[in-house]
N, C-alpha and C positions, 0 to 999 in steps of 0.2 A: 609735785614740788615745782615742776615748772609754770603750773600755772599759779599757785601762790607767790613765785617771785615773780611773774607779769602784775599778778594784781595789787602786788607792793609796788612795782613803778609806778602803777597807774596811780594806787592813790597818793604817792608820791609828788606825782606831778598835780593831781589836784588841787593838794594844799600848798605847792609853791603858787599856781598859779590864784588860790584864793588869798596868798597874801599880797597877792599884786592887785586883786581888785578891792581888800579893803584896807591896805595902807600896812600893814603889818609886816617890816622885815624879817623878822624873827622865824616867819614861815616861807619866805626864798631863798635866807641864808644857813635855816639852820642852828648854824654856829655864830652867834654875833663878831660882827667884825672883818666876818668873811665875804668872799669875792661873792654877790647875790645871781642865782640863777636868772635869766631872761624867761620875759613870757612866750617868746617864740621860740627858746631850744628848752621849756618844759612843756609847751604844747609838743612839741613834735616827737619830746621821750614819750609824750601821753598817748598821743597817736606809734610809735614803734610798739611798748606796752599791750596797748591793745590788738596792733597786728600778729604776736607774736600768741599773746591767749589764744585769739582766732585759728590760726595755724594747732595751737596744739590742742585745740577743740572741733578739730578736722571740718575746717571751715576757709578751705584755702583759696574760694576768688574772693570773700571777702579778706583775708588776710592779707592779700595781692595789693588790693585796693587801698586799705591802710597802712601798707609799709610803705605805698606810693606815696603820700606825705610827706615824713621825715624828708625820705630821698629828694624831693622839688626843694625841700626849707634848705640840704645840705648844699645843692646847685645852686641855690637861691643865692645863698651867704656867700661861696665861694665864687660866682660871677658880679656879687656887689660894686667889685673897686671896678669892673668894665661899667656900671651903669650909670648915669647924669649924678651929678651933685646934689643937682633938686630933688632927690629922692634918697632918704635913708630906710633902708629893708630892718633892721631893728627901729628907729623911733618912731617910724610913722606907722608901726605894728600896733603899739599901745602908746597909748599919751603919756603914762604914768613912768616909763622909764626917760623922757627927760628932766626928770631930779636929779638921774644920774649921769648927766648931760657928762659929768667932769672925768665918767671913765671914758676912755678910748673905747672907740668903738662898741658905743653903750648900744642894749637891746641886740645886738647882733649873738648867732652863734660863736661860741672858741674856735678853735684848732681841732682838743680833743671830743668835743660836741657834732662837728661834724664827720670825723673819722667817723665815728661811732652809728651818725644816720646812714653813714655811705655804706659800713660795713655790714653792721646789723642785720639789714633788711636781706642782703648779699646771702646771710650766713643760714637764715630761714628760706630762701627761695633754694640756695643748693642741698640745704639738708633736704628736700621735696623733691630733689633731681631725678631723673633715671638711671643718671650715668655715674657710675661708683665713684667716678673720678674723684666731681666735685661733690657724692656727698663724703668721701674722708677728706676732704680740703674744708669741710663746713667748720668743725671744731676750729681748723686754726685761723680759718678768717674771724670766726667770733672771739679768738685769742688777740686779735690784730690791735684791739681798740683797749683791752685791756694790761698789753703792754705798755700802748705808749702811754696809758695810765698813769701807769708806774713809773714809767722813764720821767714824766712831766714831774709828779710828786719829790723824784728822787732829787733832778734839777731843783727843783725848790726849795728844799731842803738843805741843798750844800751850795745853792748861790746865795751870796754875800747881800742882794737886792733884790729879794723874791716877791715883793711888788708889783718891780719894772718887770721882773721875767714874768710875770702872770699875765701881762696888760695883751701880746700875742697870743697867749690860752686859753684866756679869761676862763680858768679851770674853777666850779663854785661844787661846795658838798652835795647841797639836791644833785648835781648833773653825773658828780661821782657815783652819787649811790643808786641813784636810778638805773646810770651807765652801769654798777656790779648785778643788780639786779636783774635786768634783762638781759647781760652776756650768762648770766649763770642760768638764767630760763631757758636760751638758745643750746649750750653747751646740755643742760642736763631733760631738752626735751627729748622726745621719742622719734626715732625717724621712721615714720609711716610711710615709708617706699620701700624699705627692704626688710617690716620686720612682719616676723612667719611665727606661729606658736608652730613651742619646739624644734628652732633651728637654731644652729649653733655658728654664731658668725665667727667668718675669721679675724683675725688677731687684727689692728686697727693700730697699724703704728702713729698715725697722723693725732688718733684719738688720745693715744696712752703718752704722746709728745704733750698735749693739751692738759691732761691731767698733771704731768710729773712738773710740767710749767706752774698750773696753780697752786699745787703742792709747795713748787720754790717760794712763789709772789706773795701767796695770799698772806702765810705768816710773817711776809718780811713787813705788812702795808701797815700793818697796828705800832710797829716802830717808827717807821717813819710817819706817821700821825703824831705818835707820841714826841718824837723831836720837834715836829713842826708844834705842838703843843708849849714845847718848853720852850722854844726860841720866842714865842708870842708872850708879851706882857699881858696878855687877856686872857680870863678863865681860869676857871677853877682845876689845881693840880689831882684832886682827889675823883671830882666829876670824869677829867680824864682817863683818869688810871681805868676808873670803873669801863670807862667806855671803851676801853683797851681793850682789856680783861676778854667785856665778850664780846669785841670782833672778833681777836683771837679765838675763842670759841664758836663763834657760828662760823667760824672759816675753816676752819679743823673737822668741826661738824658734817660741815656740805661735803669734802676733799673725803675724809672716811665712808659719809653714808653712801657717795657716789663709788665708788670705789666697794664698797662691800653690796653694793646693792648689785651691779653687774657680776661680780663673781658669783652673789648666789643665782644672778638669774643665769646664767651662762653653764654653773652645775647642774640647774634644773634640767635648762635643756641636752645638758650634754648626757644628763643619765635618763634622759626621752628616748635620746640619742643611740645613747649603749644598750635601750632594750629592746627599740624599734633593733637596729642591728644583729642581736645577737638571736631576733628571730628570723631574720635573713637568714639566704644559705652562703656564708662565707666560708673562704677554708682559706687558714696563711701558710706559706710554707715555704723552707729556703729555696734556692736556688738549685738544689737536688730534688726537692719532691719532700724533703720531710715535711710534715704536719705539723706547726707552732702553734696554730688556733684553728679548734673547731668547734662553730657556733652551735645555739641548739637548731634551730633551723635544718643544719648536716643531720643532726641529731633522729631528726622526724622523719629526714629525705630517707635516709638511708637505714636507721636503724643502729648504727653502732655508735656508742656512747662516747662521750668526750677521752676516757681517760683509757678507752680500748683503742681510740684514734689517732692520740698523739703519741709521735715517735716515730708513725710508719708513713710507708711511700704510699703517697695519695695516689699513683696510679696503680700501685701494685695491691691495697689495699682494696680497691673498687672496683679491679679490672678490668681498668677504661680502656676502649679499643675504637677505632673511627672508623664509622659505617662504608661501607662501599657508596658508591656514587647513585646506584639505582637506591641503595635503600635511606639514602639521604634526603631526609625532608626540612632543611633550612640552606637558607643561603648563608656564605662567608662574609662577616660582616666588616669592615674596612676598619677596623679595631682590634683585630684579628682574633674574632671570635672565632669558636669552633664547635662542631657538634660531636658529641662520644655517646659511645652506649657504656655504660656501668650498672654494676652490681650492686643491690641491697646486699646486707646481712644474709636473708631468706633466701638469696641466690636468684629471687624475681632481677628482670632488667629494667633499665629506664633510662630512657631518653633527655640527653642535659642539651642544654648550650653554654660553654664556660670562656670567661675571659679573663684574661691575665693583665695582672696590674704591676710594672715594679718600682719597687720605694728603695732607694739607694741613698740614705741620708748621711751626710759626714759622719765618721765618727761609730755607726753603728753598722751591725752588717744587713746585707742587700734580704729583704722580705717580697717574696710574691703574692698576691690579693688573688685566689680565685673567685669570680662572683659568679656565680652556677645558678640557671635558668630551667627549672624542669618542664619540658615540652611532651611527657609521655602521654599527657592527653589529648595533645595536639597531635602526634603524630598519629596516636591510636585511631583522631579524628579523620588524618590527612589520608591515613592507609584506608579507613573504612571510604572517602572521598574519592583517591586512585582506586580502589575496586570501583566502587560505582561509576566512575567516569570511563573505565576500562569496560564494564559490562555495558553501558551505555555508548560507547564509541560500535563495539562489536553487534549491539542489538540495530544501530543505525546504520552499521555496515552492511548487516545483515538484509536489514527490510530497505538499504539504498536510502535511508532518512537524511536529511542536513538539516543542521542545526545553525541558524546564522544570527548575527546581533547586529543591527546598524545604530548607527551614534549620527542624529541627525546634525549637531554643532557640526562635526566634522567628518560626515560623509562617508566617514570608513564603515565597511561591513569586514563582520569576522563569521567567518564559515569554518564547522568542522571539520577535521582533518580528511582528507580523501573525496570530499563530497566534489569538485570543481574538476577532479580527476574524474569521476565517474561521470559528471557529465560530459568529460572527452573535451576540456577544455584547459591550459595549461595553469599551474596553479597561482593565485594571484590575479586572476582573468576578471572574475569580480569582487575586488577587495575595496572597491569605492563605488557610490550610486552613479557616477557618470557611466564608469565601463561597466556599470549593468542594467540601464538602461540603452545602453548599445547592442547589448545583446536581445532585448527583451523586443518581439511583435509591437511595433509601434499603437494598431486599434486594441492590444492587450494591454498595453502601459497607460493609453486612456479609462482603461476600465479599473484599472487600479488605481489611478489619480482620482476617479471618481469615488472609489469604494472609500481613499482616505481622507479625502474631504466630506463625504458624509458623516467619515464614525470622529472626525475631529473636535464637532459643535456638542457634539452631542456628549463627547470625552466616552465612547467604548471604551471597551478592556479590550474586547476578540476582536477580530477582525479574518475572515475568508478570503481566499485568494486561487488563481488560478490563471498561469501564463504559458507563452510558447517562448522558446526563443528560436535566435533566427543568425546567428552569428560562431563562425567557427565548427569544431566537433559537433557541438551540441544545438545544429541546427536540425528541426523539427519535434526538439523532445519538449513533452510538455511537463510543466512542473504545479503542483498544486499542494495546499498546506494550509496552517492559522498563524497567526501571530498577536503576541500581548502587546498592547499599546502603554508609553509610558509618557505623560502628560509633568508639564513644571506646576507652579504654583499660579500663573497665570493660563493655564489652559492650555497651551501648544505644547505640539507632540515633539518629543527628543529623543526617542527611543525605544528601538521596537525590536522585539524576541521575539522568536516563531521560527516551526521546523516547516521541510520542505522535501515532497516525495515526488521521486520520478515518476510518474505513472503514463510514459509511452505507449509500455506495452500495451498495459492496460486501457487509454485511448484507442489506441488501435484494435486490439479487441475487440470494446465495445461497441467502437464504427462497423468491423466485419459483424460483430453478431447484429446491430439495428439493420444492418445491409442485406444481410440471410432474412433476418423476420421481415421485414421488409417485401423479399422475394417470394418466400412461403407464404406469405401475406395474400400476395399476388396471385403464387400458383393453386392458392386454397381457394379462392376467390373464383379465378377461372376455369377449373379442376371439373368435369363433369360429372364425377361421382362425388354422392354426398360425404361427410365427415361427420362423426359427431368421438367427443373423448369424453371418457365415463373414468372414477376413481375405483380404487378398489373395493369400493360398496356398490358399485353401479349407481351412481350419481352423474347425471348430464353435467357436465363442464361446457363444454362448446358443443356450437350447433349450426352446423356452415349454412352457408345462403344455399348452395346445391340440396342441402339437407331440409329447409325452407322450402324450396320450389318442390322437393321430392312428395316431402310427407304433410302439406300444408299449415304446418304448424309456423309457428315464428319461435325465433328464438328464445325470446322471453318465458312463454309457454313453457317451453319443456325445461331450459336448464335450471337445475337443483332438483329435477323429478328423476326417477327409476328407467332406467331404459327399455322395460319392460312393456312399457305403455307403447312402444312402439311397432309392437309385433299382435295379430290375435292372442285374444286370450284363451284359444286352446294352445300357442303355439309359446305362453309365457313359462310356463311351469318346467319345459328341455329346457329354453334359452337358458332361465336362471340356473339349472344343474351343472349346464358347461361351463356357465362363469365361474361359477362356485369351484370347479374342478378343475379349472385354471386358477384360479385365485389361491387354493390350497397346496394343489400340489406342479402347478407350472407347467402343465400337459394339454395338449390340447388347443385349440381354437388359435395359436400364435402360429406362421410358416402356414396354415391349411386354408384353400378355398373353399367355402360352407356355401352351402346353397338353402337359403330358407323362404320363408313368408314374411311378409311384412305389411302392416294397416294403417293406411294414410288417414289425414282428420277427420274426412267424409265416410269411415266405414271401409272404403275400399281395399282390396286385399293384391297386391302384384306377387310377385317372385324377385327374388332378390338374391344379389350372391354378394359375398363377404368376405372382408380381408382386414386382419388385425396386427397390429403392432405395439409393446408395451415397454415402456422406459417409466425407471426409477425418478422423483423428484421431490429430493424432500421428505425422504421416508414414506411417500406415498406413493402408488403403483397408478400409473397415469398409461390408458389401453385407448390409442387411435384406431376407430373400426372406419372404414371405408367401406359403403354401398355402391351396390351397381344395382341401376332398375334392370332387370331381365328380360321385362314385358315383350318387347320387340322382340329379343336373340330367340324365348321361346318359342314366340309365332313363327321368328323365319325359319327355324329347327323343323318345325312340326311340317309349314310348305317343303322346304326342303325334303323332310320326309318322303313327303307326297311327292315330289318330285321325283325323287331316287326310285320308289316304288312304280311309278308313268316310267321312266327307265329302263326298270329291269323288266317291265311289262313287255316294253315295246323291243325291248335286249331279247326276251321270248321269242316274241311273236315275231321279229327277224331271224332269227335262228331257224324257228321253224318254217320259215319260207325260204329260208337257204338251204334246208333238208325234203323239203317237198316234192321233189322226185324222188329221192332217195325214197320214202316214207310212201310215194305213189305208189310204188316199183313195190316196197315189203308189203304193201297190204295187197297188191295185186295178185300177188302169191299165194297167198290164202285163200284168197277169197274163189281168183280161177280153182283153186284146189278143192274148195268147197262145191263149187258148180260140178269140178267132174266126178265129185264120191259121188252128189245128188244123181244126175243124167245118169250111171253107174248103176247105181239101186234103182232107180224106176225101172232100166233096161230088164234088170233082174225079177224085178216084180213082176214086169210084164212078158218075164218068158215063163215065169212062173216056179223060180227057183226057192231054194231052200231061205229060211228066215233070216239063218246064221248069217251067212253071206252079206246081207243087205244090212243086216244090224251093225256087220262091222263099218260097210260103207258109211249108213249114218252115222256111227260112232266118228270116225276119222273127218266124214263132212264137218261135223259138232266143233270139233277140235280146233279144226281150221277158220271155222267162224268164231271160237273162242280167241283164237292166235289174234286174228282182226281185231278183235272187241279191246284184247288188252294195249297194243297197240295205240287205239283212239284213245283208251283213259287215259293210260300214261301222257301223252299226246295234251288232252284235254287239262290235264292236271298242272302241269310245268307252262302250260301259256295261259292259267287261268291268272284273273285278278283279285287276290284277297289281300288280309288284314296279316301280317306280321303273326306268327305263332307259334309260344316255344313251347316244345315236347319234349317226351325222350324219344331217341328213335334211334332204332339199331344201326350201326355204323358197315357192317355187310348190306344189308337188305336198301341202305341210303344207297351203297355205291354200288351193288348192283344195278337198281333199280335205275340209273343216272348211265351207265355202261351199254345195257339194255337198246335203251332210248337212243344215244347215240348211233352205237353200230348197225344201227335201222338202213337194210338197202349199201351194208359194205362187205357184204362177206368176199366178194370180188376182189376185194382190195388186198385178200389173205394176210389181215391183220392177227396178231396173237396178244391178247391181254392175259395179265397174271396178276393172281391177289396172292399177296402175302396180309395176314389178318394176324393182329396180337390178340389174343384170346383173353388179356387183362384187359384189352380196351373194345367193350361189348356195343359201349350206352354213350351219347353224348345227348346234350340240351340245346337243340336248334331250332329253326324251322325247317324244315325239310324240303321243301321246294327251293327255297335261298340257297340251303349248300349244295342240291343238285344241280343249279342251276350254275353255280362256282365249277361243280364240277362237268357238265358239260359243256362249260367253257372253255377248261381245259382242257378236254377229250377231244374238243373239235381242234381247239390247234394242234394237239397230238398228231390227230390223223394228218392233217394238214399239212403237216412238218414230215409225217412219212412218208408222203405221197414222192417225196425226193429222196429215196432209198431204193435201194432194190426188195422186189418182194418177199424175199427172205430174212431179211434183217428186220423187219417191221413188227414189232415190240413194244407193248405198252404195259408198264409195271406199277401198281395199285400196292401201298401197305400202308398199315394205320400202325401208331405205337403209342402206346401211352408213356404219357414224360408226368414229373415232379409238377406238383400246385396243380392237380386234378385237371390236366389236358390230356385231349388226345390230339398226335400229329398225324394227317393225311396228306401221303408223298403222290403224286405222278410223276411217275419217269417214260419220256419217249428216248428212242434210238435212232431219234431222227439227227439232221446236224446240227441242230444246238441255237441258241440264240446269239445275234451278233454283240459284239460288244458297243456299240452306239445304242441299239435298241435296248440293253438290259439298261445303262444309267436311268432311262425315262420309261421303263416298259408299263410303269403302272398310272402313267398322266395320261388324260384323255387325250383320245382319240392318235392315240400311237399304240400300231399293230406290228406284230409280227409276222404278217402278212407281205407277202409285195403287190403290186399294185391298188386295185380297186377290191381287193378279196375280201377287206375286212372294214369295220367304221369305227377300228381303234379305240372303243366303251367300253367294250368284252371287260376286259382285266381291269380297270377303273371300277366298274359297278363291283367288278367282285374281292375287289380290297376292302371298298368301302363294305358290303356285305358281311368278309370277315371281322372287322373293326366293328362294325356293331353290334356283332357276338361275343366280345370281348377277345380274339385269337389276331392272330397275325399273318399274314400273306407275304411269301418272298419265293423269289426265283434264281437261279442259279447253272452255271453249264457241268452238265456231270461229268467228273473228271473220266469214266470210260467213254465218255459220249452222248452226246443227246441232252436236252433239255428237263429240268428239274423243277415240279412247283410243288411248294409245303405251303399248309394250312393248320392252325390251328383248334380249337374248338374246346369250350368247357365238357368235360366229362361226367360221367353220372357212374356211379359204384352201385351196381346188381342189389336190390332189396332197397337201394337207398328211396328215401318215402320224397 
């Protein structure tokens, strides 16, 4: 409608202004007789007309632009009386209106022409406003011109000289009807700034002022037309009537359709309104709680039906109760929202937020609006979120993780709760980049200015990191972590997530363990015995340089081969048994020194001793074996041998030159005894005596030359030089034999020896000249020691016993005075004697420790608590029949 009555001005003013260019009154007046429109205030209806289409064809800089028009023509007219004389703003507009030179102020706009440009254009610019104000002020400024309309017509009508009263108005019908036409386009177009499908505007008193105005005016204007009709002696009465007739009706027409046409559109929306609503969760209810309205919406929330709900107390009905504080997940909104837990039907709960509205209208009583928000999947969100953020704080407390956010706009960092505490720094210490690069190793903060200027150009996601700091508590710990990079639309970084782990310890750690490997590095390196480490399949792993030089292999050569190949190949087939029987049952070869063989690259075969250790790594059994070449210790073993052996040779053969009179003296005795049986029996043969006689002399000679003979063997035997030789040999007949020899040339000395003999202990496994020679070692310091007794006491006590693990012990006991106590601490180190002076060369007892030790047995000396000096010896034993 409103743009059909724009395009009625329009072509309105067309045809006044074509009766101005082809001569024709009839088409600027209209009404013959009548005051004629100007071509300047029907061009400028023509120009508002078309501003106004524009606008209501949502075309608003160009409707800007032509409402600008009118508005210059209405400034124009209305600053004319300021401007020269030599200029008329109506006749020098068109030529054709000085015909009608004889009106006043011919060609000019009226009065109510320019109301009309000034207001009009006013009345479409505010209808387009933002501001509410002036668009309900738009209806009545476009009532403004339509007033004084009617004020002008009504003056006309009841002045006596409506002529003269026109000539200030110069009021013409085109400019009227134009003028109703385009206020009824502005009044009945659409205002395109506030209107919404399906919103229900409110009540518009400025508008429903403008209506109940046209409603008065419009039917009054067909009357006073019609008077003005009759007062005029021109025109037709019946032409009139008819033209009454239907303004009155198209004025009635517009007033009704406008008027019914908003109520049904404002029903439409209002029942958009009550359906959109009534799916809402609303609930109304007095000022007690009872329930007046419950939408369907409640209906769905909750499960109980409209007519089970009204009557009852909405909180007693739903069970509403407010959460404690910990289990409250919204804020209190400054509206004074609030959050409850309430009951379904089903007895399930759920989480609302409700706000209260109150309506306290004159006249009727007070209603409360609750508008109820269900948040049960929000919270059910926010609790699964507090769990996660709760497992997630405890996992990062756990493992010492920080979680930080920096905001490059504005500097601030946010770090998870506890993390600035753990690193011993007060909280808040680094909550912006300035005081955390205070803390941070200055050549560390260059490395990260570099790390984030590479990953910038490039726009990373990740980025690595790794600092110390150096400030506070948390001077020395080092921190290291990743972080997400977050880049704007133009490429530069704003914002960076990433966690952050202490890892001190673990620096320090790893410093002390490269510091140890490092060392063993070192001590493997310079270590004189070889290494080499085998897996639990005997697979070469390492293969030390010692191990290199030993067995001329290189390391390459052997690792990932058999350690097998190490040893002869008669000597491969043990090795592999023992590994195996360590490897299965863990016995064996680890804690023991092994003595074996082993075959260098060239063939050659040394002696080797061996030492193992095995650690877990990895589910894998990792065995460090340590060689020692032997070569050398063998040889000097074997001299040493020889040594000891020159030793005990020359230990002899001193002996027996310190016994040499003694031993002159015993064989002297024989042998004179032997000469006198002989001379004896000659004498007898040669007196010619009986057989007997002389047979016994030789007999007895015989004896005594037998006495000599043993004597020299014995003699011969204990200073001879042989080879080491173990036998069995009877443990009487040893220490006889060894007593014998001794007491050679002391019967003088009215010594008494006594054997006590264990009859279990028959047999040992010796050499037999070694432990005679132990034992007249002993026998001679015996005597020795008795020599400072009186001859009565002089006592030498011999017993053997067999003990536990197949030994037998041989005791010597003298009853001499005993050994001192400075000499027993060292009695068995060379060349310390129990001797005084120059008596002895202090070896004696040295070779014969050593002697026993060879034998596997033990040598110890001790002062017998009745007196006298005490030596034990050991010796493996031998069991009668044993093979």
């Amino acid at each position: 409608m409103a743009k059909g009555l724009a395009l009625f001005a329009m072509l309105c003013s067309a045809v006044a202004l074509s009766g101005w260019a082809f001569g024709l009154p009839i088409l600027y007046q209209f009404v013959p007789g009548t005051h004629p429109i100007w071509p300047l205030t029907a061009l400028a209806y023509g120009f508002l007309a078309t501003g106004v289409l524009a606008d209501s064809g949502e075309r608003p800089r160009l409707a800007r632009f032509l409402l600008a028009v009118p508005l210059m023509i209405a400034i124009g007219a209305t600053l004319q009386p300021l401007i020269d004389d030599g200029f008329d703003f109506g006749i020098d507009f068109a030529s054709g209106v000085a015909r009608h030179a004889a009106h006043v102020h011919a060609g000019r706009p009226g009065v109510n022409a320019i109301v009309n440009f000034l207001m009009l254009p006013l009345a479409v610019l505010a209808r387009r406003s933002r501001r509410q104000l002036l668009r309900d002020v738009a209806p009545l400024i476009a009532m403004a011109p339509l007033a004084l309309a009617v004020a002008s017509a009504t003056m006309l009508l009841v002045s006596g000289d409506p002529a003269k009263l026109n000539i200030g108005l110069r009021a013409s019908v085109p400019g009227t009807v134009m003028a109703l036409s385009i206020t009824a386009a502005v009044l009945f177009g659409r205002n395109a700034a506030v209107s919404r499908l399906g919103r229900v505007e409110r009540s518009d008193p400025v508008r429903i002022q403008a209506v109940v105005a046209a409603a008065i005016i419009l039917p009054a204007l067909p009357a006073m037309i019609e008077l003005a009709l009759e007062r005029g002696s021109h025109g037709n009465s019946t032409f009139g009537q008819i033209v009454l007739i239907l303004f009155n009706l198209i004025a009635i027409g517009l007033v009704s359709f406008w008027a019914v046409h908003r109520v049904s559109r404002e029903q439409a929306a209002r029942a958009e309104l009550s359906v959109a609503l009534d799916s809402a969760i609303v609930i109304i209810t007095d000022p007690a709680g009872t329930i007046l309205h419950w939408s369907r919406g409640c209906e769905q929330l909750y499960g109980w039906r409209e007519d089970e709900a009204l009557g009852q107390n909405k909180y007693m009905l739903l069970r509403a109760q407010c959460p404690s504080w910990q289990n409250s997940y919204s804020l209190p909104d400054a509206d004074g929202a609030q959050e409850l837990i309430e009951q379904r039907k089903d007895g399930s709960e759920i989480h609302v937020i409700e706000r209260l509205q109150h309506f306290d209208a004159s006249g009727r009583p007070e209603v409360v609006v609750h508008n109820i928000i269900d948040i049960s999947e929000r919270v059910s969100a926010l609790r699964a979120l507090r769990a996660s953020e709760e497992r997630l704080a405890q996992a990062t407390a756990a493992h010492e993780l920080g979680i930080f956010d920096l905001d490059l706009g504005s500097g601030r960092i946010e770090w998870s709760p506890g993390m600035e505490q753990r690193l011993g720094l007060a909280p808040g210490a680094l909550s912006t980049l300035d005081s955390w690069r205070e803390h941070v190793l200055p050549e560390d903060l260059e490395s990260l200015r570099t790390t984030v200027l590479r990953a910038v150009p490039e726009r990373s996601e990740r980025v690595s990191f790794r600092y110390r700091l150096i400030k506070g508590g948390a001077t020395g710990r080092t921190l290291e972590g990743s972080a997400r990079c977050f880049y704007d639309n133009e490429g530069a970084l704003v914002r960076v997530v990433g966690a952050v782990l202490d890892i001190t310890e673990r620096d320090e750690r790893e410093v002390a363990l490269r510091r140890r490997e490092a060392q063993l590095r070192t001590v493997l390196e310079t270590v004189p015995d070889a290494m080499i480490v085998v897996n639990a399949q005997g697979t070469i792993l390492q293969f030390s340089t010692a191990a290199e030089s030993l067995w001329g292999y290189r390391a390459s050569e052997v690792v990932g081969r058999n350690f097998t190949m190490l040893v002869p190949e008669e000597e491969q087939e043990p090795n592999e048994s023992v590994f195996r029987r360590f490897i299965e049952t863990g016995q064996g070869l680890i804690g023991e020194v092994l003595v074996g063989t082993a075959q260098t690259a060239d063939g050659r075969c040394f002696p080797a001793e061996l030492r193992a250790g095995a650690a877990k790594s990895d589910d894998d059994m990792l065995i460090t074996v340590f060689i020692r070449d032997l070569t050398e210790r063998v040889a000097a073993d074997q001299r040493l041998s020889e040594l000891n052996n020159e030793i005990a040779h020359v230990s002899r053969q001193s002996a027996m030159s310190e016994m040499a009179a003694d031993l002159a003296h015993e064989l002297n005795q024989p042998l004179s005894a032997t000469g006198n049986f002989l001379a004896a029996a000659r004498m007898l043969i040669e007196r010619g005596e009986s057989g007997e006689r002389v047979t016994d002399l030789l007999r007895m000679g015989s004896e005594q030359t037998q006495r000599a003979g043993e004597i020299i063997r014995r003699l011969r035997a204990f200073v001879a030089r042989g080879e080491v030789e173990m036998r069995v040999e009877s443990v009487e007949r040893t220490i006889r034999d060894a007593v014998e020899l001794v007491l050679v040339g002391t019967g003088h000395f009215n010594l008494r020896v006594n054997y006590q003999f264990d009859r279990a202990a028959r047999f040992i496994l010796a050499d037999r000249i070694q432990v005679q020679q132990v034992l007249v070692n002993l026998l001679r310091n015996a005597v020795h020691a008795l020599k400072m007794v009186a001859p009565d006491d002089r006592q030498i006590t011999i017993t053997s016993e067999k003990l536990p693990d197949q030994l037998i012990a041989i005791t010597v006991t003298d009853s001499g005075p005993g050994i001192p106590p400075h000499v027993l601490e060292s009695l068995f180190s060379r060349f310390s004697t129990t001797k005084g002076g120059s008596a002895g060369m202090g070896i004696g007892l040295s070779i014969s420790k050593r002697i026993i030790e060879g034998h596997g047995g033990v040598l110890s000396a001790e002062n017998d608590p009745a007196g006298g000096a005490s030596f034990r010896f050991t010796l493996p034993a031998v069991e009668e029949g044993e093979e």
